[in-house]
C-alpha positions, -999 to +999 in steps of 0.1 A: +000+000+000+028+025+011+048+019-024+015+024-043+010+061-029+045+063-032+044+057-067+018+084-075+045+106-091+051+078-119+016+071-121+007+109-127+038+119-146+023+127-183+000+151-160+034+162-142+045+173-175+016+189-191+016+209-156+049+217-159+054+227-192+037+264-195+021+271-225+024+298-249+005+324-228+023+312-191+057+314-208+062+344-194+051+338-157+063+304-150+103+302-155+098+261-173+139+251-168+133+256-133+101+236-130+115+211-152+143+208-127+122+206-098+098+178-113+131+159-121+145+165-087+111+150-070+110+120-092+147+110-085+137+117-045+107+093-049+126+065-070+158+067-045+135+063-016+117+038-030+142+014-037+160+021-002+128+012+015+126-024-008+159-029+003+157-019+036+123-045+036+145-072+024+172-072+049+145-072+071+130-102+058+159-123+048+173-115+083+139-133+100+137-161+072+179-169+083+164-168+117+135-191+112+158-218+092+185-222+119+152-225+144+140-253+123+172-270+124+169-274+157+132-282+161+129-307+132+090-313+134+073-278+146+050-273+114+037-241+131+074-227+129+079-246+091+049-227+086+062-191+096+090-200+076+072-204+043+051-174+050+083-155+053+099-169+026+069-158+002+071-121+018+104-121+008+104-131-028+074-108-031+098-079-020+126-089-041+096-090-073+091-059-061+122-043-069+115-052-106+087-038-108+102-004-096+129-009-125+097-010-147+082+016-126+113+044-129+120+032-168+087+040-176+088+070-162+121+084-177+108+074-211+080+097-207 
């Protein structure tokens, strides 16, 4: 949920644009380079923080999944801990999917 509304920049950015860009009689009010610049400078912030969060969500993760395997070498036959395992082990490849979809995500964007 937090990476969708963190993705609203990408997901708005043709409106970004037409926003930014003034037309023919704004030229003279709104200075466009530095809008422009500003626009760029927002959607560098929100892909940079994206992907640190990710990241910061898989250490996380993979840090409770190496946790939950050396558990279940000790305890061979707890299913309720070979359960929390699996469920961890699925969070974790979801988050690692994730961080493709954010390099579709920002690509997309810069192609714009």
């Amino acid at each position: 949920e937090l990476l969708r509304v963190m993705r609203t920049i990408d997901d708005r950015i043709v409106h970004e644009l037409n926003t930014t860009i003034p037309t023919a009689s704004f030229v003279g009010k709104v200075d466009p380079g530095q809008t422009c610049k500003e626009l760029y400078e927002s959607l560098m912030d929100a892909h940079t923080s994206r992907e640190r969060i990710i990241k910061n969500c898989i250490s996380q993760t993979s840090a409770v999944v190496k946790t939950l395997k050396e558990e279940r070498e000790k305890a061979d036959e707890d299913a309720a801990l070979l359960k929390q395992l699996r469920k961890e082990q699925t969070k974790l490849k979801l988050m690692q999917s994730e961080l493709n979809v954010e390099e579709v995500v920002n690509d997309r964007s810069w192609k714009v």
